[in-house]
N, C-alpha and C positions, 0 to 999 in steps of 0.2 A: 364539510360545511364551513362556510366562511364564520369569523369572528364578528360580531354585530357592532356596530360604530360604541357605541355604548360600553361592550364589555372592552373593546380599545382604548375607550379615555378613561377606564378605571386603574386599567393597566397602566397606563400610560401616569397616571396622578399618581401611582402606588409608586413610581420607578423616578421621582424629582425628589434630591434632596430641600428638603422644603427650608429648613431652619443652617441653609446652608451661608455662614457668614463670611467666609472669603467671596463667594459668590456673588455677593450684593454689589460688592465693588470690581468685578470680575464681566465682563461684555457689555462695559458702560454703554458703549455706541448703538451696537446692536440691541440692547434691552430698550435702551429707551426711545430708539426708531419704532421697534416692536409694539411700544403702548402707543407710540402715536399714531402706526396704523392700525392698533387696536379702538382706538379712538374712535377713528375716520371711519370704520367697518360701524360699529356700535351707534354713530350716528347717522349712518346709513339706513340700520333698521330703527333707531328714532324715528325717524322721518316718516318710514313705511305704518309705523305705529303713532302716528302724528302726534310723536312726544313721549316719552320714557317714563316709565312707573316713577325709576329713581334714576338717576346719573351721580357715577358713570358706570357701574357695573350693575346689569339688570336680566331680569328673568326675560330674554327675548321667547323662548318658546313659550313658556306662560302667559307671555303676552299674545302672542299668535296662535295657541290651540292649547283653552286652561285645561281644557279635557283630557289631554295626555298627560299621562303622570308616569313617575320614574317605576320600574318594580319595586312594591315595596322590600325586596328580600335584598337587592341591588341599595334602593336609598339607607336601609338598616346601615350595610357594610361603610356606604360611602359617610354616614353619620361618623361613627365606630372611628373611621379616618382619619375622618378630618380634625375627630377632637384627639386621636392620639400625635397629629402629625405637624397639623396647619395651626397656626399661631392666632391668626389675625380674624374679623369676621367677617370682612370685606373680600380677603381671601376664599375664605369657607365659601359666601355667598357664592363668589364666579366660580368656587369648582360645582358647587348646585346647578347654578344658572347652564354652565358648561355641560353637565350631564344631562339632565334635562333637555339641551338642544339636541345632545346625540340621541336620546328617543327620541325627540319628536323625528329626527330623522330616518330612524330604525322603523316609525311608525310605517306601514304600508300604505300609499294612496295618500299620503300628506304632500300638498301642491305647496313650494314655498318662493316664492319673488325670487326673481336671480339675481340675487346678492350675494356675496362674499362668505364665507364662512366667519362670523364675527369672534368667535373666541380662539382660532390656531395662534393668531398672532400672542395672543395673554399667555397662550400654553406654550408658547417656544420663549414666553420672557421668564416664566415661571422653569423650565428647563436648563437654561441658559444663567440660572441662578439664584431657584428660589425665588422665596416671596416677597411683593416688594405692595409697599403699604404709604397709602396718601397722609402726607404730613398736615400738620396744622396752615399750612397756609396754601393748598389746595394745590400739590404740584406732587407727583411722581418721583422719589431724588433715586438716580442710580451713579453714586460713586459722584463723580464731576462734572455730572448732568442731571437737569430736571426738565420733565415736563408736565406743564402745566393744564389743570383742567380746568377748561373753558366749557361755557355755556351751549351743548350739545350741538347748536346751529353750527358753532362758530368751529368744527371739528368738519364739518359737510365737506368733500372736495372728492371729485372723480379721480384724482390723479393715487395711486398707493404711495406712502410713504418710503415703503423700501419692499423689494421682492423677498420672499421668505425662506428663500433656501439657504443651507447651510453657507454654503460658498459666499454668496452677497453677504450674509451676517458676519460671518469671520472675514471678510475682507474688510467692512465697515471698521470692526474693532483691529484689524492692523493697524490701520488709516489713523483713528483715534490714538492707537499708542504710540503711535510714532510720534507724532505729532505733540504727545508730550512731553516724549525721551526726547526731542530736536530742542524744545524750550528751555531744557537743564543744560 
């Protein structure tokens, strides 16, 4: 019997060093390609939801099918988790939001827009580094990069930011540190 998408991202949240602080400043390039096309996904289903509960990290499946709800035996543990592991509330919320998507997709007979999977991108920036938490002046900072969140429209673009496999992300951040070893 296969693994259900769900019981994958729980595994998968259990297995990120969250409060990892070398990390933070560790795949500046690739983490912060990662939220942008985190972004671009997320206001793709803005759109489809003609506007966001809240931005930029939102309950898409709650918004698309309130009626599905997580097991509570599953939401118990991922509660239990989050408060022993994740720092931030912003965080807490996308690993909710995140699990949450994976039932709605575990759900049987759930029709969803062909859109993008909106949270692998947040899960490979949260991999890639732990957690990384919107500053007071509305911007993403990872190490020597930030990016900035803008008003959901202004995220819209068919084109992806960056492909998500491992290969394209560690070449990204080659790229990136060379480029600042060249400067010294």
């Amino acid at each position: 019997m296969s693994k259900s998408l769900t019981d994958a991202l729980m595994e998968r949240l259990s297995g990120i060093k969250w409060t990892n602080l070398e990390g933070r400043n560790a795949h500046v390039a690739s983490r912060s390609r990662l939220m942008v096309e985190y972004l671009r996904r997320a206001s793709l289903w803005a759109e489809v939801l003609g506007g966001p509960p809240k931005w930029p990290i939102f309950d898409i499946a709650g918004a698309l099918a309130p009626e599905v709800r997580v097991d509570p035996e599953l939401d118990e543990r991922l509660e239990e988790f989050l408060m022993a592991h994740v720092g931030g509330i912003e965080t807490e919320n996308a690993c909710r939001a995140a699990i949450r998507w994976a039932t709605l997709r575990d759900t049987p007979g759930v029709q969803l827009p062909d859109l993008p999977d909106p949270f692998e991108p947040l899960l490979l920036v949260y991999e890639r580094g732990g957690e990384v938490i919107a500053d007071e002046s509305r911007a993403f900072n990872f190490g020597g990069r930030s990016v900035r969140i803008k008003p959901w429209r202004e995220h819209l673009s068919a084109e992806p930011a960056t492909a998500l496999d491992t290969a394209t992300l560690d070449a990204l951040d080659r790229e990136y540190e060379q480029a600042h070893v060249d400067r010294w």
